[in-house]
C-alpha positions in Angstrom: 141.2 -99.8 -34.7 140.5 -96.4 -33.5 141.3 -93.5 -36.2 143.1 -90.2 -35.8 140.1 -88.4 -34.9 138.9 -90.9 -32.2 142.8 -90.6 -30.6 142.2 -86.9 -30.3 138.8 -87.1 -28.5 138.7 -86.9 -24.7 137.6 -89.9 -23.1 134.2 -90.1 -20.7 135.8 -90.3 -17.3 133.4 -92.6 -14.8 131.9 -90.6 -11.7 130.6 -92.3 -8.8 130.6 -96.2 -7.8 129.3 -98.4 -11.3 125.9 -99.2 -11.4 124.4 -102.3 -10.1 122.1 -104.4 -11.7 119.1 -105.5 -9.5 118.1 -109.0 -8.8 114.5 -109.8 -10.1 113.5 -110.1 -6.4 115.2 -106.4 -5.7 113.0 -105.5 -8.3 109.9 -107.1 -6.9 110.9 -105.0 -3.7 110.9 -102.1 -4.7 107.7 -102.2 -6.6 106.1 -103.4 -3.2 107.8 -100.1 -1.9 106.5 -97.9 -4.2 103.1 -99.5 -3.8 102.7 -98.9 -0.2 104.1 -95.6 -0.6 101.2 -94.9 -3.0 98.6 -96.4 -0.8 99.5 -94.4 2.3 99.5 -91.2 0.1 95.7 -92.0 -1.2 94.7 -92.9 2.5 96.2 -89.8 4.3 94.6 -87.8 1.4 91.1 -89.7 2.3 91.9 -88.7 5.9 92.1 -85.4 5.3 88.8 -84.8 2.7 86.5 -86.4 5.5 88.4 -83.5 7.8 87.6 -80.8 5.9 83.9 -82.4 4.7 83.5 -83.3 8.5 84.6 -79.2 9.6 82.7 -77.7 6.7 79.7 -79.6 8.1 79.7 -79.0 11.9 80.7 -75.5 10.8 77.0 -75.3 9.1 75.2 -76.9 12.3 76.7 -73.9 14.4 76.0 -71.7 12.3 72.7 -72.4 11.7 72.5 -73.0 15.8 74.5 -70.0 16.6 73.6 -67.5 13.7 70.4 -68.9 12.7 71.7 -69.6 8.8 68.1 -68.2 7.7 66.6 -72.3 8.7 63.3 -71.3 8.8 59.9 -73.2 8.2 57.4 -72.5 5.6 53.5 -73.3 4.8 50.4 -73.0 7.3 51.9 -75.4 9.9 51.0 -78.9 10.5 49.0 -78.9 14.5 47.8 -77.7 17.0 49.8 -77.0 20.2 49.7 -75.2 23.2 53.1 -73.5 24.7 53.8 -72.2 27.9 55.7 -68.4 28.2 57.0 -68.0 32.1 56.9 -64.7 34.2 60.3 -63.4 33.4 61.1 -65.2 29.6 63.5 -63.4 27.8 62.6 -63.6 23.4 65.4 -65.5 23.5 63.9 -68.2 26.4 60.2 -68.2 24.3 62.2 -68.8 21.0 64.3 -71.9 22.9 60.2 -72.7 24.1 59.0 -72.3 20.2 62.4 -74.5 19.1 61.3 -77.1 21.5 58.0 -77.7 20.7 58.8 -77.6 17.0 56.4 -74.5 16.5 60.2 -72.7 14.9 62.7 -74.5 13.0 65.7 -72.6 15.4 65.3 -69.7 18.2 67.7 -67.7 16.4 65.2 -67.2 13.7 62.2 -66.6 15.8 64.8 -63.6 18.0 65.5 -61.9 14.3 61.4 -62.2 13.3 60.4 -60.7 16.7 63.4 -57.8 16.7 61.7 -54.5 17.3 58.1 -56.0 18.4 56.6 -54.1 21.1 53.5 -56.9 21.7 56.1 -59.2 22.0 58.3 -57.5 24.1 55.5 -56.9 26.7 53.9 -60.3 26.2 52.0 -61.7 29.4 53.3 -65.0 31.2 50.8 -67.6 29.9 49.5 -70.4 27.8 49.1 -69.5 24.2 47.4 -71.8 21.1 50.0 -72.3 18.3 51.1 -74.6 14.8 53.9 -76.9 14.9 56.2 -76.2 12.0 55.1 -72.5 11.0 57.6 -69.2 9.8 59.3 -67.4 12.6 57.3 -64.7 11.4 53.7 -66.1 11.5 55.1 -67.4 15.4 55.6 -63.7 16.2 52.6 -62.9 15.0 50.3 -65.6 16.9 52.3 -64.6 20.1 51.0 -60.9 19.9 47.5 -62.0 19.2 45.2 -61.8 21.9 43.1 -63.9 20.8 45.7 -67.0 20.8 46.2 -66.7 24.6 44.3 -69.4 26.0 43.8 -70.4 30.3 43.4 -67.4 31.7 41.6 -67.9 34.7 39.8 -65.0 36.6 38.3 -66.0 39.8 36.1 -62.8 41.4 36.3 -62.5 45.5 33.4 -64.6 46.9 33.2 -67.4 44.7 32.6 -71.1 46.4 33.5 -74.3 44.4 29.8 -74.9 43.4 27.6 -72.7 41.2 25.2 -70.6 43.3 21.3 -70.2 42.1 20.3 -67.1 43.4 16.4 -67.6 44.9 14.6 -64.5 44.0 15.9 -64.2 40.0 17.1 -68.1 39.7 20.2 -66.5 38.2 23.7 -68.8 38.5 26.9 -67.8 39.6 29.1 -69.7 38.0 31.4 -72.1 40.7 35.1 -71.7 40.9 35.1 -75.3 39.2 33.2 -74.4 36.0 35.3 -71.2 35.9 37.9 -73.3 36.1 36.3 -75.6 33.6 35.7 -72.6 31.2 39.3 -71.6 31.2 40.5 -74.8 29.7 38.0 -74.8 26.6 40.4 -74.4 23.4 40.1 -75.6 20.2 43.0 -77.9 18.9 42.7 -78.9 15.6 39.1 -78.2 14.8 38.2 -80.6 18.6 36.9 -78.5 20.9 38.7 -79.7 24.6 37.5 -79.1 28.0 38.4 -80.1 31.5 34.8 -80.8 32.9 33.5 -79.8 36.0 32.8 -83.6 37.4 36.4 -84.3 36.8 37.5 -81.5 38.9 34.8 -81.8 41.2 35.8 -86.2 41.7 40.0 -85.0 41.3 39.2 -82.4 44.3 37.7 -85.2 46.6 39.9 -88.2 45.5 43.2 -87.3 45.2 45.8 -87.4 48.2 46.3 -83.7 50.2 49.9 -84.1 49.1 49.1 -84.5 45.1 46.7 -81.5 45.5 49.4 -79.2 47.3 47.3 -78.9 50.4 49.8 -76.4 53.1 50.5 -78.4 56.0 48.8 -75.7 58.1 45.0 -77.3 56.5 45.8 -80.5 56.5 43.8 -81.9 59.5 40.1 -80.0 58.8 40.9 -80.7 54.9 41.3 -84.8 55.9 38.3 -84.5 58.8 36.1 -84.0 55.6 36.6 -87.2 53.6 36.2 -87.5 50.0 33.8 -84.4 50.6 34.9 -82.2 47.4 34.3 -79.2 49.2 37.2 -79.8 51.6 39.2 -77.7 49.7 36.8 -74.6 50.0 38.7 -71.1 50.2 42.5 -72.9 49.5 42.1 -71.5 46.2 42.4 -67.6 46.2 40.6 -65.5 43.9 42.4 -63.3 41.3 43.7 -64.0 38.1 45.9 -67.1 37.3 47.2 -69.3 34.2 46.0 -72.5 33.6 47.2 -75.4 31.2 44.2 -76.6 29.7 46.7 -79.3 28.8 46.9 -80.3 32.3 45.0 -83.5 34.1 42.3 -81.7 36.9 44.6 -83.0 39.8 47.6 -81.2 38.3 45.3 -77.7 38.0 43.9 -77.9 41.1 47.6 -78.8 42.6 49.3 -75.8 40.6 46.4 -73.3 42.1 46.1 -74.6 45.7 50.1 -74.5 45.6 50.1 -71.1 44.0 47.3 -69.1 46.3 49.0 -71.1 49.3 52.3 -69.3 48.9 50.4 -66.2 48.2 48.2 -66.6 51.6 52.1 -66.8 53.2 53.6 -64.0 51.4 50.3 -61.8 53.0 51.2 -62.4 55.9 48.7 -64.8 56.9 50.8 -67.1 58.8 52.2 -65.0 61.3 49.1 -62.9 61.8 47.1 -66.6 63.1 49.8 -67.2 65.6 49.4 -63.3 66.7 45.9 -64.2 67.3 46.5 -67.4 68.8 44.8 -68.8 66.0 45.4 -71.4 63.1 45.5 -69.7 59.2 43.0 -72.1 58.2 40.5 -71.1 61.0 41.6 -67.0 59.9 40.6 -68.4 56.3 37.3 -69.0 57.2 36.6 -66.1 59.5 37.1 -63.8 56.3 35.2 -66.2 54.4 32.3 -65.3 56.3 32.9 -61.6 56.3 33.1 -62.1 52.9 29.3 -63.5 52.5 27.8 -61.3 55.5 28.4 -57.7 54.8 29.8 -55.0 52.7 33.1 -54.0 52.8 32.3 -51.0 54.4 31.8 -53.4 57.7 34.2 -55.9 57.2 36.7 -55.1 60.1 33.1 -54.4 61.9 31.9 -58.1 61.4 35.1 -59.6 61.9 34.8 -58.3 65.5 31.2 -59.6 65.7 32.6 -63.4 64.9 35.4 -63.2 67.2 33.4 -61.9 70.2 30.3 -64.3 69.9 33.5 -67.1 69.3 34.9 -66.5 72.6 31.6 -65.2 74.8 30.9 -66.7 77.8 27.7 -67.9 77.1 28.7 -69.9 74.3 26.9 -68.2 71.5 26.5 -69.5 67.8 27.3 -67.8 64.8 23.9 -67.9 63.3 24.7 -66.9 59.7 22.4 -67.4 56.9 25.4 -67.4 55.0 26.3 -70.7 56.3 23.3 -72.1 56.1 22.9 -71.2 52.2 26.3 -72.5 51.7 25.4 -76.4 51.6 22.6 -75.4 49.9 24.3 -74.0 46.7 22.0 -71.3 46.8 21.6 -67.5 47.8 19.1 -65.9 49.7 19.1 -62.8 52.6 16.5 -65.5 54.9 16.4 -68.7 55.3 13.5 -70.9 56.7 13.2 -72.7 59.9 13.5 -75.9 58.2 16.8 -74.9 56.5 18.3 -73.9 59.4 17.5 -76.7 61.4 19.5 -79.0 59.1 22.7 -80.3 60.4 25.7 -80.0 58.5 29.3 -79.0 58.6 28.3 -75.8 57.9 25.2 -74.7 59.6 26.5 -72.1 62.7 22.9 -72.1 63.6 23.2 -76.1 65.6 27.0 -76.1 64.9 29.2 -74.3 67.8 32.2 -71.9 66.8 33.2 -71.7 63.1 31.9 -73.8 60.3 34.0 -76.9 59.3 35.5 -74.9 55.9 35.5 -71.8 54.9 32.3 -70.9 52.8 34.0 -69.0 49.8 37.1 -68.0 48.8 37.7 -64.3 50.8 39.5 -61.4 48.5 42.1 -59.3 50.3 39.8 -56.9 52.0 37.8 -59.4 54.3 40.9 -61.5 55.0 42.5 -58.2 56.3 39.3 -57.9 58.1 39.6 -60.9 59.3 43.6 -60.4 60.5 42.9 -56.8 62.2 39.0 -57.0 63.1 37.8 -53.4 64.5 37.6 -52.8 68.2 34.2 -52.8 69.6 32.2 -55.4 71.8 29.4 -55.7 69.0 27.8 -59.2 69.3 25.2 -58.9 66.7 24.3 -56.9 63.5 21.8 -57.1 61.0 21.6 -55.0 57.7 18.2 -52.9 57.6 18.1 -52.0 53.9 18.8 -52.3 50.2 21.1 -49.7 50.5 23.0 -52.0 52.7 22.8 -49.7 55.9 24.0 -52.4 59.0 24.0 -51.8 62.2 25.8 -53.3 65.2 25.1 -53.6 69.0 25.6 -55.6 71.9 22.3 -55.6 73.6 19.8 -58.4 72.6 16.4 -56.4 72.7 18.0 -53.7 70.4 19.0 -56.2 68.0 15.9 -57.2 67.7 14.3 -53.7 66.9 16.3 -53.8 64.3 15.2 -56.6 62.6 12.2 -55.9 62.6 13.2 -52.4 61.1 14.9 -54.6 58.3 11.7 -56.2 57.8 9.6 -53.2 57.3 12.2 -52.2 54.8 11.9 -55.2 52.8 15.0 -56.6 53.7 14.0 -59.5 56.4 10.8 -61.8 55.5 11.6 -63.6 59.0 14.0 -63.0 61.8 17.5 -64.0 61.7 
């Protein structure tokens, strides 16, 4: 029984609806609940660390492919390569070259190492030796050495295919192919590697006119001479070109034929043949023989000469030494009888009108010659000293007095 005290306290007053007492199987529930509640916390949490991990990690890749990061290589390299810079490349487009060829570890890093470079800046379009794997810094630094650049290829005005032994000092001139040859010499890895003259010499008469980049407007005297290598005499122009001693011989003779055909077009040569009613290829080999028969002082002079006797009425014949020497591989003011009776593609002396190629490649000068020949009615010439004095006339007998003034000069040993 309650006491006084108890009667005077206030009594806890119930607030809300009484409490129910759960099932074991409510309980069970409600665990499961929780449990699942739990499990999709840990796996949305999961979710989001691979996010960030995954963002923090493509954020490095473009930075180090956007900004460079400072990736760089380190060490002496690991091989030999040879890389390619084009006419026009940016530091930016040679990095993207180095990056590709594994010379850089990113393009970004070879930009910062070449920043303020001048030899870099005015680097030449070419092939240049390099190691795979080296600093930005060392890459910048082979780049601007000359002595890295490798396939430069300088071919003089004049040159034939063939070397040329010259009679009287048994000198050689060295052909276009072992010029060619020379060019793609480089060292790779302590191997010395060389495209040789007999593959260029077998590529030039086996391959097909269209692998070799023959123009369409030599196609038909290029096919008449077979598997003759020197059917693609004078379709490659002399001057100075880049090539990848990398390369098979087909692929260098393509890329040069190719190249010194569009530069033939871009002279002009094209439309100058149909203003003469001729075809480029036969212009070709007019200069080619200005080229071998005079100085340039009588190009346009002897350009005349070979047109006129071309189209007199009495059907002459070149008769040019120069064409007789060509087959010949040799050089030499005279030839003998014997020589010149041989029959051959080239020989003007029993072969009517031009020969069946040119004889050389012709610089600029005598294939100008050969497009705007001087006016006169010349029909022979003949050079009557070592100074190169030559002089031109149409009359027969006088042509003769001046051979024999050639020969007491020391010019002539027999008549031409």
């Amino acid at each position: 029984m309650p006491d006084a005290w108890d009667r005077g306290r206030p009594q806890p007053v119930a607030v809300g609806p009484p409490r129910r007492r759960l099932s074991r199987a409510d309980r069970i529930r409600e665990a499961r609940r929780r449990r699942r509640r739990r499990a999709v916390r840990a796996v949305t949490l999961c979710v989001f660390i691979v996010i960030v991990i995954g963002a923090v990690f493509l954020g490095s890749r473009l930075w180090h492919t956007v900004f460079g990061g400072g990736s760089d290589y380190s060490g002496e390299g690991k091989s030999d390569v040879v890389i390619q810079v084009h006419d026009g490349d940016s530091t930016t487009a040679i990095g993207k070259t180095l990056e590709d060829r594994e010379v850089v570890a990113t393009s970004k890093a070879f930009v910062s190492a070449a920043e303020g470079n001048a030899a870099i800046q005015a680097i030449q379009p070419g092939f240049y030796k390099m190691r795979t794997e080296i600093p930005a810094a060392d890459a910048v630094a082979r780049l601007a050495d000359a002595q890295n650049r490798v396939g430069k290829l300088v071919i003089p005005e004049g040159r034939q295919l063939d070397d040329i032994q010259d009679v009287k000092t048994n000198d050689v001139t060295d052909g276009i192919f072992q010029l060619i040859s020379n060019a793609t010499c480089v060292d790779l890895d302590g191997d010395r590697h060389c495209v040789s003259v007999d593959d260029l010499r077998d590529a030039a008469g086996s391959a097909s006119l269209a692998e070799l980049s023959v123009p369409d407007w030599a196609t038909k005297p290029v096919e008449a001479m077979g598997d003759d290598h020197r059917r693609l005499e004078g379709l490659i122009a002399p001057g100075s070109w880049n090539v990848d001693p990398s390369a098979s011989p087909k692929d260098i003779l393509s890329a040069l034929i190719g190249a010194s055909a569009y530069q033939y077009a871009q002279g002009g040569l094209l439309d100058t043949a149909k203003s003469l009613s001729m075809s480029p290829y036969q212009i070709l080999t007019v200069a080619s023989l200005v080229q071998r028969e005079s100085k340039p002082q009588d190009f346009n002079k002897v350009a005349r000469v070979i047109y006129n006797r071309l189209v007199a009425p009495d059907h002459r014949r070149l008769e040019f030494d120069s064409t007789v020497n060509y087959s010949l591989d040799r050089q030499e003011v005279a030839t003998t009888d014997a020589d010149r009776g041989k029959a051959t593609p080239w020989n003007t002396y029993v072969r009517d009108g031009l020969p069946a190629t040119p004889i050389c490649s012709p610089g600029s000068d005598a294939l100008a010659a050969a497009e705007h020949p001087a006016d006169g009615d010349w029909l022979y010439f003949v050079t009557i000293d070592m100074q190169g004095t030559t002089l031109f006339t149409r009359d027969y007998p006088q042509h003769l007095a001046n051979i024999e003034l050639a020969k007491r000069n020391g010019v002539l040993d027999s008549a031409r």
